[in-house]
C-alpha positions in Angstrom: 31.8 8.1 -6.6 33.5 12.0 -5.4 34.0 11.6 -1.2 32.1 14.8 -1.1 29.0 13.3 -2.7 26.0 12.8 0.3 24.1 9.4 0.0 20.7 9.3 1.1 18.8 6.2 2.3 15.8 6.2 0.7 14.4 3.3 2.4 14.5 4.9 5.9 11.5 6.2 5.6 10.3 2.1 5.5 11.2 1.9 9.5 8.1 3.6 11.3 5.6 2.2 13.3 6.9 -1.2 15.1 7.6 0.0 18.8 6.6 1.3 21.7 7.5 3.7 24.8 9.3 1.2 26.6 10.6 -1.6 24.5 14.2 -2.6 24.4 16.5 -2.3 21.4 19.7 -2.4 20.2 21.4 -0.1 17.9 22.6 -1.4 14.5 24.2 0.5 12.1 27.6 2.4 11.7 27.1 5.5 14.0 27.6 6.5 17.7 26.6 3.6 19.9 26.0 1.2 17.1 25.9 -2.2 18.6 24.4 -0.8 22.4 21.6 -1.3 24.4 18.9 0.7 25.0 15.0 1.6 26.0 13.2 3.3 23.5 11.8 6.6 25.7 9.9 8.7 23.1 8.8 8.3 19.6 9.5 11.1 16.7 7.5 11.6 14.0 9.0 13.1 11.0 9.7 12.1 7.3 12.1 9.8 8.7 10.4 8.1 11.8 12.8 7.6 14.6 13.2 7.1 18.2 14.4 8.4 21.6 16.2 5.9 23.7 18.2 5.7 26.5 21.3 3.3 26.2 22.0 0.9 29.3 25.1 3.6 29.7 22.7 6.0 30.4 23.5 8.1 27.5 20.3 9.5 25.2 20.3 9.6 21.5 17.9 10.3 18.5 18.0 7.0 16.2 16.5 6.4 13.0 13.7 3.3 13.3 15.3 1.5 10.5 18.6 1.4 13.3 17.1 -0.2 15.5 15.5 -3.8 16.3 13.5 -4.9 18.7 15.4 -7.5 21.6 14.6 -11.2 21.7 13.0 -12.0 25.1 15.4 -14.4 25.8 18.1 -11.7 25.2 16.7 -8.9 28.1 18.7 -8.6 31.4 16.5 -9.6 34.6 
């Protein structure tokens, strides 16, 4: 494969629909803040359904729903 050629994940598209205003995540995947906590804070509808959170840092990013999942109870601070 050329290092110029773009990849699309078709399967993104797949990730809509399973949370809420409110809910904590954490980030999977390979890009900025992968592996962080955060609280989703809006939800984005678009051909690729994605989210709005807030990391515990305090930063704010747009994430794709298919990279992110949904904490454990057991895993939440407090």
């Amino acid at each position: 494969m050329r290092p110029t050629l773009v990849s699309i994940d078709l399967t993104a598209r797949a990730g809509g629909g399973r949370f809420v205003v409110g809910d904590r995540v954490r980030i999977s995947g390979s890009g900025l803040y992968a592996g962080e906590m955060a609280v989703v804070e809006a939800l984005v509808g678009s051909a690729i359904p994605s989210v709005l959170v807030r990391t515990d840092a305090g930063r704010t990013r747009r994430v794709r729903t298919i990279d992110v999942q949904r904490v454990a109870e057991d895993e939440r601070p407090g």
